[in-house]
PDB file of N, CA, C and O in Angstrom:
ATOM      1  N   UNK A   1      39.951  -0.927  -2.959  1.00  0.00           N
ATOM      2  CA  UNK A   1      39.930   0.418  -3.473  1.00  0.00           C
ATOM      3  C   UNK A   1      38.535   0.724  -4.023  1.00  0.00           C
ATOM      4  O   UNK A   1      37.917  -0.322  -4.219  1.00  0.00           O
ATOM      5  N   UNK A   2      37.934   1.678  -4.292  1.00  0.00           N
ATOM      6  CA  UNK A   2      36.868   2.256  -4.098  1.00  0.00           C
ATOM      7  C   UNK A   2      36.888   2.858  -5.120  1.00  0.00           C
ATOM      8  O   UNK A   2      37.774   3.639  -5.468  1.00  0.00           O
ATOM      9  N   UNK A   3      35.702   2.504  -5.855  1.00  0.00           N
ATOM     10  CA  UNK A   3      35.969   2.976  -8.083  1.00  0.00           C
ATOM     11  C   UNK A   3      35.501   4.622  -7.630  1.00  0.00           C
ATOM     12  O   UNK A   3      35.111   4.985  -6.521  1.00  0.00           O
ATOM     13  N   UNK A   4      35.684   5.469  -8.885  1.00  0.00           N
ATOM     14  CA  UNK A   4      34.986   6.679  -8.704  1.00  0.00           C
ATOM     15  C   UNK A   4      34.435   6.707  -9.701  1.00  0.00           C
ATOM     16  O   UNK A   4      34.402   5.673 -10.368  1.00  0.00           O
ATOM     17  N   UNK A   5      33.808   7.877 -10.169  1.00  0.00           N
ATOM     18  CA  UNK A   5      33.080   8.247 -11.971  1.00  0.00           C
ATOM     19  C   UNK A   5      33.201   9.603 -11.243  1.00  0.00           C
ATOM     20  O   UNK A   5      32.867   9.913 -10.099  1.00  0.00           O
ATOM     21  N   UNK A   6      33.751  10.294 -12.188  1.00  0.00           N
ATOM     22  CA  UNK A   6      34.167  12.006 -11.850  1.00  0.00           C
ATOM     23  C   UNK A   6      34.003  12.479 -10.423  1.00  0.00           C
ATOM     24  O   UNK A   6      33.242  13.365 -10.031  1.00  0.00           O
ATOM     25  N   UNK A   7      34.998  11.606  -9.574  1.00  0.00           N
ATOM     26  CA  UNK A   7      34.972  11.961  -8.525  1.00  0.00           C
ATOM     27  C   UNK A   7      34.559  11.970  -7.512  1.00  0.00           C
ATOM     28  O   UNK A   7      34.993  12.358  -6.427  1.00  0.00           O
ATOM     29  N   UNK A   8      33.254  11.320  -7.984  1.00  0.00           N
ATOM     30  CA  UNK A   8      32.005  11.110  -6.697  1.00  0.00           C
ATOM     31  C   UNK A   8      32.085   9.317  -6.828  1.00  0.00           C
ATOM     32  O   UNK A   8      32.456   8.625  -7.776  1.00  0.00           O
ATOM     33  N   UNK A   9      31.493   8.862  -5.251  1.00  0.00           N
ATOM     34  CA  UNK A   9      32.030   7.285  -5.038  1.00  0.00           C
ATOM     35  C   UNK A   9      30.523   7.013  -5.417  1.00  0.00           C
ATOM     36  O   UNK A   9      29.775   7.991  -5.409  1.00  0.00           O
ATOM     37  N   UNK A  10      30.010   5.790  -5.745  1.00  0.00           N
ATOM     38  CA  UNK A  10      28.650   5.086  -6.058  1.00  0.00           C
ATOM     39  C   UNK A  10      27.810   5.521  -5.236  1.00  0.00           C
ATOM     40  O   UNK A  10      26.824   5.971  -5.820  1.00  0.00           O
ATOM     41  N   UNK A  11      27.748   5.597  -4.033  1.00  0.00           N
ATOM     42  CA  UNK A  11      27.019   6.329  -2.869  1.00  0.00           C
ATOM     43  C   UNK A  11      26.656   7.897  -2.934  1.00  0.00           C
ATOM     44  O   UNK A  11      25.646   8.463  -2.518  1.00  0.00           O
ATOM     45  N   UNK A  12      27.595   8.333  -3.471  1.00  0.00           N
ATOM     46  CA  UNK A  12      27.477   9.567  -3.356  1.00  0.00           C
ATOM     47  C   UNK A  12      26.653  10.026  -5.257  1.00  0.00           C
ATOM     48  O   UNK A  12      26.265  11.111  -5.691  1.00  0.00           O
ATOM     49  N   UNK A  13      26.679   8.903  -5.788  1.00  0.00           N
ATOM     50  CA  UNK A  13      25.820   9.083  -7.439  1.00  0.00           C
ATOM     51  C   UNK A  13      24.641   8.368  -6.932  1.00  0.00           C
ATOM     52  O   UNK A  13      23.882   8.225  -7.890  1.00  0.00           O
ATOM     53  N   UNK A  14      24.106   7.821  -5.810  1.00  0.00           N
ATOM     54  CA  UNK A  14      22.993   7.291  -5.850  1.00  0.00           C
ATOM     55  C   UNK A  14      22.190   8.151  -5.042  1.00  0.00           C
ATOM     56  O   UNK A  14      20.974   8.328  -5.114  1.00  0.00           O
ATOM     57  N   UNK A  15      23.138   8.739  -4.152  1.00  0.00           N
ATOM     58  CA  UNK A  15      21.922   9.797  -3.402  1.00  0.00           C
ATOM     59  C   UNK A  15      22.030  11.046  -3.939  1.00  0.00           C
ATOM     60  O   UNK A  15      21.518  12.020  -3.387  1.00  0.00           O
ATOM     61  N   UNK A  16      22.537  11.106  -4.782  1.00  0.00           N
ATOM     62  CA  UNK A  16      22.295  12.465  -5.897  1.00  0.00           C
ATOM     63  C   UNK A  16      21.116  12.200  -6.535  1.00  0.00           C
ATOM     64  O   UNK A  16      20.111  12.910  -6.563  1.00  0.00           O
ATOM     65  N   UNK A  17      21.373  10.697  -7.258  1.00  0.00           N
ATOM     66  CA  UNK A  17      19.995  10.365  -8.150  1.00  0.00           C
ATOM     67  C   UNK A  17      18.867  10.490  -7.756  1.00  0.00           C
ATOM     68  O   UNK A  17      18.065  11.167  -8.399  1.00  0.00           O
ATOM     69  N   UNK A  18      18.428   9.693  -6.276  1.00  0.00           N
ATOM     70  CA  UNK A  18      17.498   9.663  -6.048  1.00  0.00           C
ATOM     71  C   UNK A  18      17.138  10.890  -5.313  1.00  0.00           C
ATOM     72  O   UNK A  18      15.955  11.051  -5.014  1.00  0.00           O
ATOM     73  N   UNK A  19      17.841  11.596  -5.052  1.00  0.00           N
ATOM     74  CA  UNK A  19      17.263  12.922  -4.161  1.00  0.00           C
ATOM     75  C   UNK A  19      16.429  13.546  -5.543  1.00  0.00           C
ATOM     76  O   UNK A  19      15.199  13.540  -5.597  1.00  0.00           O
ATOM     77  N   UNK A  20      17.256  14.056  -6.591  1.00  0.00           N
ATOM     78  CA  UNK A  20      17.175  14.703  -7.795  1.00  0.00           C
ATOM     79  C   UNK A  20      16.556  14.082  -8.678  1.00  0.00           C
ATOM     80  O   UNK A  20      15.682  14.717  -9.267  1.00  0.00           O
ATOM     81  N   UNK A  21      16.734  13.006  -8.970  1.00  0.00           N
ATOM     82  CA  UNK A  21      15.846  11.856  -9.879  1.00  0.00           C
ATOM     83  C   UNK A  21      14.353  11.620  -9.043  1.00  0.00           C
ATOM     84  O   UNK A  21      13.373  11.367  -9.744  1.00  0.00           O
ATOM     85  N   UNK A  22      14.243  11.671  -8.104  1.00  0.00           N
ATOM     86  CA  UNK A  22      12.593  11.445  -7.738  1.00  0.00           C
ATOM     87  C   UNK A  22      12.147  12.774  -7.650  1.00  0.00           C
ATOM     88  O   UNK A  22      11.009  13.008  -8.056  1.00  0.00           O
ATOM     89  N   UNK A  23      12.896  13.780  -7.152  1.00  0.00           N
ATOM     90  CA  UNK A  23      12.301  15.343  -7.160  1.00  0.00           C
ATOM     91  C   UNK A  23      11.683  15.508  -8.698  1.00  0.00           C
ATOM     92  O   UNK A  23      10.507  15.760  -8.959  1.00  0.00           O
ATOM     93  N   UNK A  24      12.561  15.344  -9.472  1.00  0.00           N
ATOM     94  CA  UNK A  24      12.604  15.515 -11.263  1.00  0.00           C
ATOM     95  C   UNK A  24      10.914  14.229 -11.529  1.00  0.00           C
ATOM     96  O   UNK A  24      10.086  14.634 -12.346  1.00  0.00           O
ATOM     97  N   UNK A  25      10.741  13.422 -11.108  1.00  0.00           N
ATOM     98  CA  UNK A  25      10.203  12.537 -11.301  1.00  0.00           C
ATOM     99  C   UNK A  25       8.908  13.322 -10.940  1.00  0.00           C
ATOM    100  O   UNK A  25       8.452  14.073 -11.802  1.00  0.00           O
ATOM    101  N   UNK A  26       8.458  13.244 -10.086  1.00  0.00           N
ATOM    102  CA  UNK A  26       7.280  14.133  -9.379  1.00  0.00           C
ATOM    103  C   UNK A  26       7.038  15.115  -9.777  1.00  0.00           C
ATOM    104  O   UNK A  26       5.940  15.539  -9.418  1.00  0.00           O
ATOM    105  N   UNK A  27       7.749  15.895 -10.576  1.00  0.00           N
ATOM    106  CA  UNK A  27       7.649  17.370 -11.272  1.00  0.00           C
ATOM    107  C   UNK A  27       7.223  16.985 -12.585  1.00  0.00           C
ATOM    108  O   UNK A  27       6.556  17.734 -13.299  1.00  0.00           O
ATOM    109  N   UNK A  28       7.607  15.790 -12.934  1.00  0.00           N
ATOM    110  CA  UNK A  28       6.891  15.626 -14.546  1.00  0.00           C
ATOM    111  C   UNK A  28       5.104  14.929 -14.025  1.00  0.00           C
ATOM    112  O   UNK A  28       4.011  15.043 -14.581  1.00  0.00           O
ATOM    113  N   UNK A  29       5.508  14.254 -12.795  1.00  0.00           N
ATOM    114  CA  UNK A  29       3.908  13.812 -12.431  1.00  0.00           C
ATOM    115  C   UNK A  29       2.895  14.835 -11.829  1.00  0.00           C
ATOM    116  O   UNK A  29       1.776  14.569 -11.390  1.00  0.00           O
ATOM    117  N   UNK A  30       3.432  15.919 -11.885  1.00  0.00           N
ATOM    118  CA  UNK A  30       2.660  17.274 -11.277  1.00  0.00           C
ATOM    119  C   UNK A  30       2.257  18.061 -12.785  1.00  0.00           C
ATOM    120  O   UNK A  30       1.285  18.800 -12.941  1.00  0.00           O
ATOM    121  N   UNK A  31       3.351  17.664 -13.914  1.00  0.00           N
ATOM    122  CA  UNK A  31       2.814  18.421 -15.045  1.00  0.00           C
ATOM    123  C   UNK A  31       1.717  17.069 -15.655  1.00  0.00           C
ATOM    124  O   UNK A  31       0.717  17.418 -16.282  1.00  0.00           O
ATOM    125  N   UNK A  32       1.881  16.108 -15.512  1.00  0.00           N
ATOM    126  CA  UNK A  32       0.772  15.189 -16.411  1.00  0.00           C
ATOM    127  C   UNK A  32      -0.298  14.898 -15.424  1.00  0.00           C
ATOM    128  O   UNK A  32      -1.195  14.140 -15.792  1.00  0.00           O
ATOM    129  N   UNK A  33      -0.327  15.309 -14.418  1.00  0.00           N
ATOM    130  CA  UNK A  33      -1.768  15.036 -13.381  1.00  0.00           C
ATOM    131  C   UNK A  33      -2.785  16.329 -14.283  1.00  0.00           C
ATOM    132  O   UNK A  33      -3.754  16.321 -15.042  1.00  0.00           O
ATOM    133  N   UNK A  34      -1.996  17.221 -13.738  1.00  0.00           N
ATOM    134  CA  UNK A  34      -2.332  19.049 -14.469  1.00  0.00           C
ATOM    135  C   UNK A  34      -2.911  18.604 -15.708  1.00  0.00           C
ATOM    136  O   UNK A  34      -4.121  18.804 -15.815  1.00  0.00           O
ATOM    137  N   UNK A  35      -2.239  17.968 -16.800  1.00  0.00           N
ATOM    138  CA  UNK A  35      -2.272  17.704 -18.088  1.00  0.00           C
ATOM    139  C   UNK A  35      -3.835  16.865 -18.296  1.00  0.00           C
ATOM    140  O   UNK A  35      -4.708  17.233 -19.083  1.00  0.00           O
ATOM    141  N   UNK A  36      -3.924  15.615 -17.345  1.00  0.00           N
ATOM    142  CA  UNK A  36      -5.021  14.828 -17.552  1.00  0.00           C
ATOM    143  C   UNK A  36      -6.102  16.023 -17.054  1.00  0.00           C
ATOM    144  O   UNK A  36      -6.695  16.677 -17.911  1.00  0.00           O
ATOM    145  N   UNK A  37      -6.261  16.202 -16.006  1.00  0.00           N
ATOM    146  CA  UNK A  37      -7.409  16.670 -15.695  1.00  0.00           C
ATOM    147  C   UNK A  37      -7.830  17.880 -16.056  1.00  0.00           C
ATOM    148  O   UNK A  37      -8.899  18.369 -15.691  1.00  0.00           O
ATOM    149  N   UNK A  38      -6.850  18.523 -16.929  1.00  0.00           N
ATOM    150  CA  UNK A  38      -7.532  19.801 -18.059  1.00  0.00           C
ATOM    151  C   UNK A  38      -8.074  18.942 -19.459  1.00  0.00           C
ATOM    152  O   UNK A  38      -9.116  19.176 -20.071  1.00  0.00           O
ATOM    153  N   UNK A  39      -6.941  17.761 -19.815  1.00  0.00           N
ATOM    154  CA  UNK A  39      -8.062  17.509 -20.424  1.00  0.00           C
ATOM    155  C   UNK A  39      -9.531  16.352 -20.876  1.00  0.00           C
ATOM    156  O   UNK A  39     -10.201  16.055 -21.865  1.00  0.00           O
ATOM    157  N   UNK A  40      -9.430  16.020 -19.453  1.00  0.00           N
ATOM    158  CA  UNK A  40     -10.416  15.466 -19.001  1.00  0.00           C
ATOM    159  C   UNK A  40     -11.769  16.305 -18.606  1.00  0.00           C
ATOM    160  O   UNK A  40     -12.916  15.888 -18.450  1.00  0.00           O
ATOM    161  N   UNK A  41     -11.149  17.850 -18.479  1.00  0.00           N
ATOM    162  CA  UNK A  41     -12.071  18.526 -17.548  1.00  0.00           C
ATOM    163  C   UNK A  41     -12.737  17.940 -16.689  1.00  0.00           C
ATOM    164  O   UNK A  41     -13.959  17.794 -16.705  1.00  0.00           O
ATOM    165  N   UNK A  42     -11.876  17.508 -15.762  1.00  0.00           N
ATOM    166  CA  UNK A  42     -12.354  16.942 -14.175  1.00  0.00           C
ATOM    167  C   UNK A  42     -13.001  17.853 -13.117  1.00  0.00           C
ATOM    168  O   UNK A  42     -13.420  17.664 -11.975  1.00  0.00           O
ATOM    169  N   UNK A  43     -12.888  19.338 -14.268  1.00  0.00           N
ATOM    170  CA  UNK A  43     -13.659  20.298 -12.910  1.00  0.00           C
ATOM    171  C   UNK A  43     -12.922  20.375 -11.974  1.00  0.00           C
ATOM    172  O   UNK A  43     -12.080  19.480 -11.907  1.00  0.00           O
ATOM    173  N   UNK A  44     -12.915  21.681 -10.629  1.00  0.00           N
ATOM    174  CA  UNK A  44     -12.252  21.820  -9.555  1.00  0.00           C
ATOM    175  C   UNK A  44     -12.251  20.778  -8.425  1.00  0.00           C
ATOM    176  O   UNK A  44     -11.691  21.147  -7.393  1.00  0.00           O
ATOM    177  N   UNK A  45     -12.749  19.608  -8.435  1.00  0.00           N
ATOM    178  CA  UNK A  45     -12.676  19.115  -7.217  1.00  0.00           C
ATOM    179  C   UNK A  45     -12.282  17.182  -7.913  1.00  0.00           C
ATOM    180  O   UNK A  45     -12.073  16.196  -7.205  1.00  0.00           O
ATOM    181  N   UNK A  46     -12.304  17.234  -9.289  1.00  0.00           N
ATOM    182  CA  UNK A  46     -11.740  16.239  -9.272  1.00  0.00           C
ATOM    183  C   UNK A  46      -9.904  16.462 -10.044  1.00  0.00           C
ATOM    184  O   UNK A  46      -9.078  15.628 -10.413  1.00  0.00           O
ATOM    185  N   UNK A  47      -9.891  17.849 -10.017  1.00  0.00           N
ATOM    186  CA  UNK A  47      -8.560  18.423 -10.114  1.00  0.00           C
ATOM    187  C   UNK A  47      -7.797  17.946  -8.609  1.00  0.00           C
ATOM    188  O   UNK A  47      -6.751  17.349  -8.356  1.00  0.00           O
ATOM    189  N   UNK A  48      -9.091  18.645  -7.620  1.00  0.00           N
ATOM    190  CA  UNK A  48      -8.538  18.918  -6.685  1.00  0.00           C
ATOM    191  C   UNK A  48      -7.743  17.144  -5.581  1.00  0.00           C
ATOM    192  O   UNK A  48      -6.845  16.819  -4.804  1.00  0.00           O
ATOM    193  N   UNK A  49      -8.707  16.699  -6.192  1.00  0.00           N
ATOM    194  CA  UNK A  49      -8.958  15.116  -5.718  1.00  0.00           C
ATOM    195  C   UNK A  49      -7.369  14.502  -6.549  1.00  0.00           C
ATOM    196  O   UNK A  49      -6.511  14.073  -5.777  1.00  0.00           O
ATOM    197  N   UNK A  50      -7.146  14.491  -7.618  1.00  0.00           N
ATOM    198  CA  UNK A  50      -5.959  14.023  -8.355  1.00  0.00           C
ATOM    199  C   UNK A  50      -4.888  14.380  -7.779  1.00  0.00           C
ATOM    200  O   UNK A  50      -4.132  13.487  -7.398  1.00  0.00           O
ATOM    201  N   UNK A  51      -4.550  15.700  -7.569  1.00  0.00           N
ATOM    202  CA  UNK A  51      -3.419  16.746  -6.851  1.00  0.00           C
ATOM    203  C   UNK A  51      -3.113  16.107  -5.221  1.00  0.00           C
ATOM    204  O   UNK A  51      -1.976  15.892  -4.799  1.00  0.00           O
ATOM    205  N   UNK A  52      -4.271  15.885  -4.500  1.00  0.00           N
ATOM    206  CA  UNK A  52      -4.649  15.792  -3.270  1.00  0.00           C
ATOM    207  C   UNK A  52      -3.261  14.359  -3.105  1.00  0.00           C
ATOM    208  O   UNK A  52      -2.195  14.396  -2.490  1.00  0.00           O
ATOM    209  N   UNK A  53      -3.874  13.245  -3.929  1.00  0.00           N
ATOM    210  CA  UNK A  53      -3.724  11.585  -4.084  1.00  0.00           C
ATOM    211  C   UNK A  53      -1.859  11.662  -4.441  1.00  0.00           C
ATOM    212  O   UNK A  53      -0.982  10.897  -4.040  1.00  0.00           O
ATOM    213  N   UNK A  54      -1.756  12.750  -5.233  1.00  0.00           N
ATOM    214  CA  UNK A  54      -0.005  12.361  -5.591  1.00  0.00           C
ATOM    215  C   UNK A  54       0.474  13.161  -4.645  1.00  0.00           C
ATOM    216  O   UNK A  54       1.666  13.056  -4.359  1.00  0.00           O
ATOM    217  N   UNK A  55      -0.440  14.224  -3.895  1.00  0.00           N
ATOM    218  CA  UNK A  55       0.645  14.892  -2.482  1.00  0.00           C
ATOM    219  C   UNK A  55       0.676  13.799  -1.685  1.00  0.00           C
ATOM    220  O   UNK A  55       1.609  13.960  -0.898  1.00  0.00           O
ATOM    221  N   UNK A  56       0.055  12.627  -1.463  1.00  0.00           N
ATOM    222  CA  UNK A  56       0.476  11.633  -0.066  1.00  0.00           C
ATOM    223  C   UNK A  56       1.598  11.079  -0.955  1.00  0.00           C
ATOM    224  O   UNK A  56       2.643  11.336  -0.358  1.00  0.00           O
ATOM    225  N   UNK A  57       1.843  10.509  -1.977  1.00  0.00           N
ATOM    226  CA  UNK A  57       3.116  10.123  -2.188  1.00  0.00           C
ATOM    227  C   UNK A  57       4.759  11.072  -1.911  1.00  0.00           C
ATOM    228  O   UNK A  57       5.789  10.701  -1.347  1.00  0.00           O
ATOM    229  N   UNK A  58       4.439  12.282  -2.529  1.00  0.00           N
ATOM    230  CA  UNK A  58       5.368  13.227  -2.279  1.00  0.00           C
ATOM    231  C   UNK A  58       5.663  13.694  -0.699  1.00  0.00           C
ATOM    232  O   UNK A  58       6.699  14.147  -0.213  1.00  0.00           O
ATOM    233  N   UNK A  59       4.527  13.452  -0.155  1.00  0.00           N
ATOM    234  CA  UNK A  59       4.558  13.714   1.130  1.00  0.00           C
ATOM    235  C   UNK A  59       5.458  12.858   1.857  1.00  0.00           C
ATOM    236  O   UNK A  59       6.358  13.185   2.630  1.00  0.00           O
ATOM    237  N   UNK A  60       5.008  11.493   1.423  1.00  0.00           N
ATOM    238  CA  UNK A  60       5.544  10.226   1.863  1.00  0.00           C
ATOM    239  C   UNK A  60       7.509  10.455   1.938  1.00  0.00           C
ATOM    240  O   UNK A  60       8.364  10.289   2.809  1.00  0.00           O
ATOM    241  N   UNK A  61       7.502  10.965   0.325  1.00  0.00           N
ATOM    242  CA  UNK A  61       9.155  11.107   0.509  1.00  0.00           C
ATOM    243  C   UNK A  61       9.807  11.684   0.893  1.00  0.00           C
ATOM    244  O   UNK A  61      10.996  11.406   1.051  1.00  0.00           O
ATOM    245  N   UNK A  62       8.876  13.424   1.391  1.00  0.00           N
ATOM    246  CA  UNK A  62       9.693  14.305   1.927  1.00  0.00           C
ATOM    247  C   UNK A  62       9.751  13.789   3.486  1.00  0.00           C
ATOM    248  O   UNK A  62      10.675  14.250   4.156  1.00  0.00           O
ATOM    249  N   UNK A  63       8.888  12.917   4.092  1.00  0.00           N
ATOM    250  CA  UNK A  63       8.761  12.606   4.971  1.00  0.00           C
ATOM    251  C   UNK A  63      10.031  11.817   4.957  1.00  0.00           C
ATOM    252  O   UNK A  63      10.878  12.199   5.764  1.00  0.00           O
ATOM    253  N   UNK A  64      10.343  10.764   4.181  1.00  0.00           N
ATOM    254  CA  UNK A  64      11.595   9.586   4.361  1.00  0.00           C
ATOM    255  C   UNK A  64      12.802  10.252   4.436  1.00  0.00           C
ATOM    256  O   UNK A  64      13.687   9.797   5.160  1.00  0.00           O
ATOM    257  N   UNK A  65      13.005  11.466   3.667  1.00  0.00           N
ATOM    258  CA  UNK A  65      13.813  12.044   3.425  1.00  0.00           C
ATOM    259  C   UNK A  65      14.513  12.996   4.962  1.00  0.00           C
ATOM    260  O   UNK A  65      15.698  13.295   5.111  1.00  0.00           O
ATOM    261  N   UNK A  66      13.398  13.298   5.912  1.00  0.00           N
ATOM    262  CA  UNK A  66      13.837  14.249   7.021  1.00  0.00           C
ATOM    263  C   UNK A  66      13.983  13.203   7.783  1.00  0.00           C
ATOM    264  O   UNK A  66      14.911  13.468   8.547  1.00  0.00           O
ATOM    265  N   UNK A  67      13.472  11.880   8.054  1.00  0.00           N
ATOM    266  CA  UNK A  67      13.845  11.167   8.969  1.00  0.00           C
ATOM    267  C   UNK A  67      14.839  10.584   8.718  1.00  0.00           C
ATOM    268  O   UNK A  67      15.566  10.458   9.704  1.00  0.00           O
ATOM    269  N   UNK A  68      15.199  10.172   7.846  1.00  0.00           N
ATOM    270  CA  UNK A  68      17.184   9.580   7.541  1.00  0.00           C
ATOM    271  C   UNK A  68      17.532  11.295   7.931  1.00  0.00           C
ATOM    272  O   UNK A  68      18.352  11.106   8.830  1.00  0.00           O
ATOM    273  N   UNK A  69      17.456  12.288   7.851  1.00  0.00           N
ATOM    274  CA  UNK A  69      18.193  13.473   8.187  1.00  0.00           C
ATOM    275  C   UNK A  69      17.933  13.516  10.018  1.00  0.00           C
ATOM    276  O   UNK A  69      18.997  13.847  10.543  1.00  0.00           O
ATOM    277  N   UNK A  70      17.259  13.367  10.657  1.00  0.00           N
ATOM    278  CA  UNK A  70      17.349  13.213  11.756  1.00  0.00           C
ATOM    279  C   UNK A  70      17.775  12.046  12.461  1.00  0.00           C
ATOM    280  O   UNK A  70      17.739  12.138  13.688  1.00  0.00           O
ATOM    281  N   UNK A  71      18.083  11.207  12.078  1.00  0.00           N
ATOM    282  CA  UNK A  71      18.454   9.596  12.604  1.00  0.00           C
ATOM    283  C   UNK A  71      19.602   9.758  11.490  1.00  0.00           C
ATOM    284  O   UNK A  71      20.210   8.709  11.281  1.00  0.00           O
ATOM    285  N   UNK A  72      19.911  10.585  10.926  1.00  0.00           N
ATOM    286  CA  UNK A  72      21.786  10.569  10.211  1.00  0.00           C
ATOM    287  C   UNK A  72      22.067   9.488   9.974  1.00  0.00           C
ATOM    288  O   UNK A  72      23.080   8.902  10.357  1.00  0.00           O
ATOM    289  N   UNK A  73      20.699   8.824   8.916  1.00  0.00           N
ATOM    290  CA  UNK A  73      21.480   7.362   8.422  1.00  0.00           C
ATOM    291  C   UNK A  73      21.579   8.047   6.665  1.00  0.00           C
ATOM    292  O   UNK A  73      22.093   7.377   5.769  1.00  0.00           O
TER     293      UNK A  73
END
């Protein structure tokens, strides 16, 4: 038998988490990138350079994310 927690099975609380828990995650690393380099005053291009470096990660996941959606694993 197959436990629940309000209804939803472990599978279905882990890809909630991590869909929502890394989205949520990246949104606080988009406000403290912002955060350092105002006050670092990194200027526009080492703003631009910081922003640039955490889009290949985010990129990375939206990327993982459409290929389990096309290969329906």
């Amino acid at each position: 038998m197959e436990s629940t927690l309000f209804g939803l099975t472990e599978q279905q609380i882990s890809e909630f988490g991590l869909t929502w828990g890394i989205g949520a995650f990246i949104a606080l690393m988009l406000f403290i990138i912002w955060s350092v380099a105002r006050e670092s005053k990194a200027g526009r291009f080492g703003t631009f350079v910081l922003f640039f470096v955490l889009a290949f990660g985010i990129f990375g996941f939206l990327i993982k994310q459409v290929i389990q959606w096309l290969l329906k694993l």
